[in-house]
N, CA, C and O atoms as a GROMACS GRO file, in nm:
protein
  348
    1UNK      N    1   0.572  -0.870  -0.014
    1UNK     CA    2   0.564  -0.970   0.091
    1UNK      C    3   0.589  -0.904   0.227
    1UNK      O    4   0.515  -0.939   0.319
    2UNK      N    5   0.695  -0.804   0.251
    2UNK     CA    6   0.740  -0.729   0.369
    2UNK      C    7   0.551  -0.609   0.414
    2UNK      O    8   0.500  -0.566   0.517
    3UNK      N    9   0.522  -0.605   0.301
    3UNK     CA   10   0.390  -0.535   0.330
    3UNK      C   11   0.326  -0.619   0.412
    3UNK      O   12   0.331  -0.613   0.535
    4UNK      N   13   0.263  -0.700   0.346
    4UNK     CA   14   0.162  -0.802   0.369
    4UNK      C   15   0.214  -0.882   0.496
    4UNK      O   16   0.128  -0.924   0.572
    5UNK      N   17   0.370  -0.911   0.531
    5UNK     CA   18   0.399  -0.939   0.651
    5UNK      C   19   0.360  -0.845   0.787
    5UNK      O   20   0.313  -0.872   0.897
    6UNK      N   21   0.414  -0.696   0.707
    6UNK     CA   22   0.362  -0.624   0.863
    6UNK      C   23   0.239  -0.595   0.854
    6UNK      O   24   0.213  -0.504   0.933
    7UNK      N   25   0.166  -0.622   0.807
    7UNK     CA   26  -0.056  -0.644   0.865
    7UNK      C   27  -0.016  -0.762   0.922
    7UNK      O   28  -0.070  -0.756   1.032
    8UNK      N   29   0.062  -0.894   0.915
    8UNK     CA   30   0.024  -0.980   0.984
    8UNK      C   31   0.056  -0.955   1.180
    8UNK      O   32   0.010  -0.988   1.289
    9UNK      N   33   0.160  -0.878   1.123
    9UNK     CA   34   0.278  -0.836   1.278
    9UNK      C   35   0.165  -0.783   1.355
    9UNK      O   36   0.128  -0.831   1.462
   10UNK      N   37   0.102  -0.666   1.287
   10UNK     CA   38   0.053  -0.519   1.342
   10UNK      C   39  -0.095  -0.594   1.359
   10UNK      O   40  -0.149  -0.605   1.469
   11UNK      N   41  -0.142  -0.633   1.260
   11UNK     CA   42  -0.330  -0.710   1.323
   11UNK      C   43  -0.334  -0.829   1.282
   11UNK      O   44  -0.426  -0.849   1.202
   12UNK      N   45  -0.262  -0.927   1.308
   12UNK     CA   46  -0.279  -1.040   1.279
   12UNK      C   47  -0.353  -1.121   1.161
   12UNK      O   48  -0.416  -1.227   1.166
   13UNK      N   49  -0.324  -1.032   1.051
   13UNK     CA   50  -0.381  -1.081   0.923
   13UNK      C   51  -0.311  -1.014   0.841
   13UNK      O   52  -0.239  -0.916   0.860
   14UNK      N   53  -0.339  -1.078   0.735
   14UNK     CA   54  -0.260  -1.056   0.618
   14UNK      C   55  -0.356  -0.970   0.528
   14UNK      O   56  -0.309  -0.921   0.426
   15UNK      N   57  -0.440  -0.958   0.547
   15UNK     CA   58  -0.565  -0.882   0.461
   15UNK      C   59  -0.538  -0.711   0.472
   15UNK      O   60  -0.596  -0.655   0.564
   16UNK      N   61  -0.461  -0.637   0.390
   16UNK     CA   62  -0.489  -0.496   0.456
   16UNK      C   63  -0.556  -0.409   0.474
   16UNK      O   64  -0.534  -0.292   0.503
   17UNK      N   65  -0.673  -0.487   0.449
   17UNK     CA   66  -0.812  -0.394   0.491
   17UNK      C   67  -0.871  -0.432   0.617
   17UNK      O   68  -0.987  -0.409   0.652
   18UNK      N   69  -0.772  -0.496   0.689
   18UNK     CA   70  -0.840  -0.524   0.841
   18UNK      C   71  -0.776  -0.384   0.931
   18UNK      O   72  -0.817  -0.366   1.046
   19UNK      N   73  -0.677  -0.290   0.869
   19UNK     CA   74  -0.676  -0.172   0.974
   19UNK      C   75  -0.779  -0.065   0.969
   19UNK      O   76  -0.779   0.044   1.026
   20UNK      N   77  -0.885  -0.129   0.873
   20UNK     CA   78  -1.002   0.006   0.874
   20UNK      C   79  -1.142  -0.053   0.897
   20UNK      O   80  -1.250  -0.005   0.862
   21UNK      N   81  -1.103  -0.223   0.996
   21UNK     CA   82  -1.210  -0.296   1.034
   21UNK      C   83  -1.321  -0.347   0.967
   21UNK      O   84  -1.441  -0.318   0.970
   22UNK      N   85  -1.242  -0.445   0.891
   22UNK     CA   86  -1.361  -0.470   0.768
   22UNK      C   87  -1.438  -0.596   0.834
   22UNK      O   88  -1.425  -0.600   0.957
   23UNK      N   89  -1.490  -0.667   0.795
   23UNK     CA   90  -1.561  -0.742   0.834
   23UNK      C   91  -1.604  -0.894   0.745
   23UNK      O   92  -1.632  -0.894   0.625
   24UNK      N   93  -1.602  -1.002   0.824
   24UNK     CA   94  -1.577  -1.089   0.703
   24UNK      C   95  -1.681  -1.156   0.654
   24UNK      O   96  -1.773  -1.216   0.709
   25UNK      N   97  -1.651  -1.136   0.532
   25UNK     CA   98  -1.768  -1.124   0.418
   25UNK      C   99  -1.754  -1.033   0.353
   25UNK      O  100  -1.783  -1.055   0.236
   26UNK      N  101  -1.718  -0.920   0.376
   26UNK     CA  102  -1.688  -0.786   0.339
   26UNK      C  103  -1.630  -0.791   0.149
   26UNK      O  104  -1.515  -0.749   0.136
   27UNK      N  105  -1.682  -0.825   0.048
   27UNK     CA  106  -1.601  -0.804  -0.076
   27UNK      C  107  -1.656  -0.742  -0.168
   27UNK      O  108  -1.749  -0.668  -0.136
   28UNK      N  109  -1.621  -0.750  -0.286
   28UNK     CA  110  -1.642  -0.684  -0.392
   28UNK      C  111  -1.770  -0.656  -0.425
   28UNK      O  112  -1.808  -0.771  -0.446
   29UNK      N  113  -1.884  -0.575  -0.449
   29UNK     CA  114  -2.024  -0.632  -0.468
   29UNK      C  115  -2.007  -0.544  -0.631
   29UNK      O  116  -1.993  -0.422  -0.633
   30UNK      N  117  -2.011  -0.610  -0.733
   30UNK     CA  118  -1.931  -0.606  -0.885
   30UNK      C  119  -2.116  -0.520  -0.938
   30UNK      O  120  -2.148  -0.467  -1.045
   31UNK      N  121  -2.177  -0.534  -0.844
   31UNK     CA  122  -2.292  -0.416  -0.933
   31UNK      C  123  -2.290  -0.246  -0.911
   31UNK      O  124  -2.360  -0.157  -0.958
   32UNK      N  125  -2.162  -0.246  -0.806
   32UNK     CA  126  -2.083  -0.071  -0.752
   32UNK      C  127  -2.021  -0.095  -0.877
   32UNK      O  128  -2.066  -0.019  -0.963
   33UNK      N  129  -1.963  -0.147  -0.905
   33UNK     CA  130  -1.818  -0.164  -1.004
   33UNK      C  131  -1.884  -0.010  -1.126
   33UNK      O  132  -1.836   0.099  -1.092
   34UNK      N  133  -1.969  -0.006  -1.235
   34UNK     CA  134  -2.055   0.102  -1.299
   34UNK      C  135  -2.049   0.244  -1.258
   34UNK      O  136  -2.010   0.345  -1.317
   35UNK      N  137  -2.100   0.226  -1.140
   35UNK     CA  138  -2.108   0.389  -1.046
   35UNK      C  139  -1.995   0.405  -1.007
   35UNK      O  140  -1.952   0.518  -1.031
   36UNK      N  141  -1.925   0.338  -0.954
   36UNK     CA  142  -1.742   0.380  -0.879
   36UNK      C  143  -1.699   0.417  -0.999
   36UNK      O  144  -1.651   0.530  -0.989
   37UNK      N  145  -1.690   0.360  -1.154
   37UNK     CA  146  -1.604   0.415  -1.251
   37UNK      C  147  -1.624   0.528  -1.335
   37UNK      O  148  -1.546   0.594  -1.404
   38UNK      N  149  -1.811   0.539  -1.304
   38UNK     CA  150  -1.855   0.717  -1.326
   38UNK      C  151  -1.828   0.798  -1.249
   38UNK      O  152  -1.775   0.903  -1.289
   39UNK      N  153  -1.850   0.781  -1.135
   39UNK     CA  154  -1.781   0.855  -1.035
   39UNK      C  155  -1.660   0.938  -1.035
   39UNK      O  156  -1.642   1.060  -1.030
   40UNK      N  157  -1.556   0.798  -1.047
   40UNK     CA  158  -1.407   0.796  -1.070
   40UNK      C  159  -1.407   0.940  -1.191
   40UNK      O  160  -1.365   1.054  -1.172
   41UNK      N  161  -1.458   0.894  -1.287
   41UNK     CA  162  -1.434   0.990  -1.411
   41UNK      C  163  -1.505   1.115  -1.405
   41UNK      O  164  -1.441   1.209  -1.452
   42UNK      N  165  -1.617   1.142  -1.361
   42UNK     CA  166  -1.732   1.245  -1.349
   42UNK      C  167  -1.660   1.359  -1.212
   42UNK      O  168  -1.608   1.470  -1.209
   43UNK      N  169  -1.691   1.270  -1.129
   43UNK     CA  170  -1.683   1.360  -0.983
   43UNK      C  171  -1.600   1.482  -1.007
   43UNK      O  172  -1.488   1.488  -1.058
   44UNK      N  173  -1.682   1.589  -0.957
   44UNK     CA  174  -1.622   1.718  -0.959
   44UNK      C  175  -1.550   1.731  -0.884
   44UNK      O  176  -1.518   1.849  -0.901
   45UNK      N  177  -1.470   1.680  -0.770
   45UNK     CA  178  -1.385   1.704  -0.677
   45UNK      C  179  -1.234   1.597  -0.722
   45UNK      O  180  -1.117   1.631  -0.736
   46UNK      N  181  -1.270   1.522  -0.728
   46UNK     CA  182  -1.198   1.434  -0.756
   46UNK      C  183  -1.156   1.372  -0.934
   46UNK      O  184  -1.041   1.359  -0.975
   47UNK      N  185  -1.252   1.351  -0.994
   47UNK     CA  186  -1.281   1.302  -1.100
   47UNK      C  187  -1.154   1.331  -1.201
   47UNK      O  188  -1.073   1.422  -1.214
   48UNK      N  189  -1.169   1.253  -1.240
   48UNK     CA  190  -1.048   1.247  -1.376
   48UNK      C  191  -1.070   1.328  -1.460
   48UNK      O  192  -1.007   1.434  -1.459
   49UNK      N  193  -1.162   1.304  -1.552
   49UNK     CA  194  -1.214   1.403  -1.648
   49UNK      C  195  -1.233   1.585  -1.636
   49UNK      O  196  -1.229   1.655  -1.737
   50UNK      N  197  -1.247   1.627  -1.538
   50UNK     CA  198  -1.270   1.738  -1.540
   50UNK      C  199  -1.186   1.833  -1.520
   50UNK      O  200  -1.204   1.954  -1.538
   51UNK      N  201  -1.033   1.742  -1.458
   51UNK     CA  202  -0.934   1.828  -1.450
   51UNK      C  203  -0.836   1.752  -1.547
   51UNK      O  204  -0.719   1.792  -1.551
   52UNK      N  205  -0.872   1.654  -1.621
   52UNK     CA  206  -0.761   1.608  -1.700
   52UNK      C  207  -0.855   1.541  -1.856
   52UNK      O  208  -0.878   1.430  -1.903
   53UNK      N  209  -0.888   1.689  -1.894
   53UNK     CA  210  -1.010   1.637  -2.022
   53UNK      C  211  -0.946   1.577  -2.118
   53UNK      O  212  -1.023   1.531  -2.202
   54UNK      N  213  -0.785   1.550  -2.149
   54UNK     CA  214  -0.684   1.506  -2.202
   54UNK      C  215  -0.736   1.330  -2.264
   54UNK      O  216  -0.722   1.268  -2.370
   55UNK      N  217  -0.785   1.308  -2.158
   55UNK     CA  218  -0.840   1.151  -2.162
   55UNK      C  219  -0.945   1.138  -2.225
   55UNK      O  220  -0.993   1.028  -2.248
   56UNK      N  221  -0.985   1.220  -2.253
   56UNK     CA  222  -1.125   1.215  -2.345
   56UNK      C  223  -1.075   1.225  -2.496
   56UNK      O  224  -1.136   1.159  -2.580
   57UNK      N  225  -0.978   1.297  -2.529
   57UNK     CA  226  -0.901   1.284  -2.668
   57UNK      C  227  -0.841   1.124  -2.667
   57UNK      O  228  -0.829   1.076  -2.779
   58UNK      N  229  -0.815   1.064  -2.589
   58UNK     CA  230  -0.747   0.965  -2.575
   58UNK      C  231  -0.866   0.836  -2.583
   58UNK      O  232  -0.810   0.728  -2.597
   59UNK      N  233  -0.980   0.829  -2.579
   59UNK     CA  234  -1.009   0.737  -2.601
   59UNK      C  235  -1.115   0.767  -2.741
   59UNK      O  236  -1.171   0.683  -2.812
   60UNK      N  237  -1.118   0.874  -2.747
   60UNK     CA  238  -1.160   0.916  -2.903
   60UNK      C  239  -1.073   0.872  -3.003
   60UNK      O  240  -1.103   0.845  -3.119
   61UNK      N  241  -0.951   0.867  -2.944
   61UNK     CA  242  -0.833   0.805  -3.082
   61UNK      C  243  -0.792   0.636  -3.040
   61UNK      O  244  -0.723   0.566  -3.114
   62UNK      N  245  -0.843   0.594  -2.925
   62UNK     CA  246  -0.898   0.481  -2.919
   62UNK      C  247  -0.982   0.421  -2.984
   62UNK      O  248  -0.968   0.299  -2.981
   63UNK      N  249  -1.076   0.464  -3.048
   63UNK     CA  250  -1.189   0.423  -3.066
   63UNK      C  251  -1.144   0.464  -3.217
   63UNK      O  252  -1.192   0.390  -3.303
   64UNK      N  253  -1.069   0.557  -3.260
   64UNK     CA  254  -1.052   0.556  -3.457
   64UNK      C  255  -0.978   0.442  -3.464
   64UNK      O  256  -0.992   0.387  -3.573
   65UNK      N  257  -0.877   0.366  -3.363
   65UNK     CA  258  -0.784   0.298  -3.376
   65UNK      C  259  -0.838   0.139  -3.414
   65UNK      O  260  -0.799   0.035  -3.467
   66UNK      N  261  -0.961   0.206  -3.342
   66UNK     CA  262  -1.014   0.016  -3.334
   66UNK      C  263  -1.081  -0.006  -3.446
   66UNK      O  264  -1.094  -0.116  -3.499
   67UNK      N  265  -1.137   0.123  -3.495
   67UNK     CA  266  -1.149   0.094  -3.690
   67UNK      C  267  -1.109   0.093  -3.774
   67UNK      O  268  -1.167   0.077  -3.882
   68UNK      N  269  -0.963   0.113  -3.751
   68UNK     CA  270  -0.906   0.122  -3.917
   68UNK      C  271  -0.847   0.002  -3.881
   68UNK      O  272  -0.796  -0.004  -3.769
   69UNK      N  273  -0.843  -0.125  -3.974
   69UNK     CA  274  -0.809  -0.248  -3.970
   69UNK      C  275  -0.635  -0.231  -3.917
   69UNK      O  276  -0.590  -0.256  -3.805
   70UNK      N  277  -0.590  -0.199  -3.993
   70UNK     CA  278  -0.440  -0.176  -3.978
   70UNK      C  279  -0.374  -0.067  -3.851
   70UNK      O  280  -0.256  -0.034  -3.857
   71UNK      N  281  -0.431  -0.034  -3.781
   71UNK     CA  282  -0.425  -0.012  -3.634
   71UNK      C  283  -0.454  -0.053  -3.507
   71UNK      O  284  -0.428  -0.005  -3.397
   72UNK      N  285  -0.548  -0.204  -3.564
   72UNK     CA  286  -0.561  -0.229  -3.425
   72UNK      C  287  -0.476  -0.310  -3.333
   72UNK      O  288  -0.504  -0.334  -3.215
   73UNK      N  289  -0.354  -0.356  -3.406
   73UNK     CA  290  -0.233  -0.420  -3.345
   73UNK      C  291  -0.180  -0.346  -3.282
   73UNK      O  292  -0.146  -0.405  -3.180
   74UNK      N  293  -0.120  -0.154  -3.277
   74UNK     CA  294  -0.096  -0.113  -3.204
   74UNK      C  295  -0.239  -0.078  -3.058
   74UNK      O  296  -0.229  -0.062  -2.937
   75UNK      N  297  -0.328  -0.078  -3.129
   75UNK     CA  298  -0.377  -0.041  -3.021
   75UNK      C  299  -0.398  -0.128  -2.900
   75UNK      O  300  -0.422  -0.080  -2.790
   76UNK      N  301  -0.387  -0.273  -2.926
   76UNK     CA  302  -0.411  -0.405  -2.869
   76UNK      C  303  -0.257  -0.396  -2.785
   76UNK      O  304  -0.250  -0.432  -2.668
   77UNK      N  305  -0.121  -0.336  -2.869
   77UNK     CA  306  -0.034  -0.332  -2.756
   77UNK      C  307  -0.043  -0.229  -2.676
   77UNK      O  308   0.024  -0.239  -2.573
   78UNK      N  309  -0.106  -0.130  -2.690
   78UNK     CA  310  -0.112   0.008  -2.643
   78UNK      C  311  -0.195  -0.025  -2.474
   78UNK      O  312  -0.167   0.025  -2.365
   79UNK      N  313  -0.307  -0.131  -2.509
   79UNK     CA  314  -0.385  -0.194  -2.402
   79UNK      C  315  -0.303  -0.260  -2.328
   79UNK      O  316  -0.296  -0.252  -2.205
   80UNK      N  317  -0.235  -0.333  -2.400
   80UNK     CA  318  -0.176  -0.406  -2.314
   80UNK      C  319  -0.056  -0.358  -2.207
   80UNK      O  320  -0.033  -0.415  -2.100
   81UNK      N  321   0.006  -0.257  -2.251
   81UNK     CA  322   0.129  -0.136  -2.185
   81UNK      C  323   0.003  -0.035  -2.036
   81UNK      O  324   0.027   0.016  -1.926
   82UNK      N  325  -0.121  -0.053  -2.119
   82UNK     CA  326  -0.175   0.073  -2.018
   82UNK      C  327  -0.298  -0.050  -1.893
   82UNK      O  328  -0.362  -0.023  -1.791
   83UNK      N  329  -0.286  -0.140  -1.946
   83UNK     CA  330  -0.386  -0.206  -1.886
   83UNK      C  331  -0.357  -0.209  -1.693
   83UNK      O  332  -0.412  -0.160  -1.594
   84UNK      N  333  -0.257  -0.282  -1.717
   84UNK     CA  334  -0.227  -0.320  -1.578
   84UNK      C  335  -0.192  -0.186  -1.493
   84UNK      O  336  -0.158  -0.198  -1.375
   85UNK      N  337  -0.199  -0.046  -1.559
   85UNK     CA  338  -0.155   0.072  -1.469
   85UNK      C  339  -0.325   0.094  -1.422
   85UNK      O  340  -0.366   0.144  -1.317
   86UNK      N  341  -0.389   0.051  -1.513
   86UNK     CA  342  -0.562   0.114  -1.463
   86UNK      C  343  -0.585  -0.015  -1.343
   86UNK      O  344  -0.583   0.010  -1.222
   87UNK      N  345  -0.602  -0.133  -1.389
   87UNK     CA  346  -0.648  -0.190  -1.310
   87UNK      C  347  -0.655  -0.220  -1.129
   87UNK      O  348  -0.732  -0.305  -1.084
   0.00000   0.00000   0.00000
């Protein structure tokens, strides 16, 4: 709330994407959503994957988890512990 108060102090909104002059209308356009998360993972500079190939074992044992009947309760809590850190 102390965040979101000082955008209101500092530019008179509560939005904190008005200090990099957004514009209104300005939102989500959910057909980037695909390319931003290849990106995210791909990009050679940045990218997840290429300096942390770790995650690629990790959803390989994701994916055994979601087939053996009797694992997918942990894995459903496992989502649920990691969900809200990705989003």
């Amino acid at each position: 709330v102390l965040w979101l108060g000082s955008f209101y102090v500092m530019y008179g909104d509560v939005n904190p994407t008005v200090a990099y002059g957004y514009s209104q209308g300005a939102e989500l356009d959910w057909l980037n959503v695909p390319r931003g998360l290849l990106g995210l993972s791909f990009d050679q500079e940045y990218g997840l994957l290429p300096y942390s190939p770790i995650f690629v074992a990790s959803l390989l044992g994701a994916w055994l988890m979601a087939r053996r009947r009797e694992m997918r309760g942990y894995l459903i809590g496992v989502m649920l512990v990691i969900g809200p850190f990705l989003a």
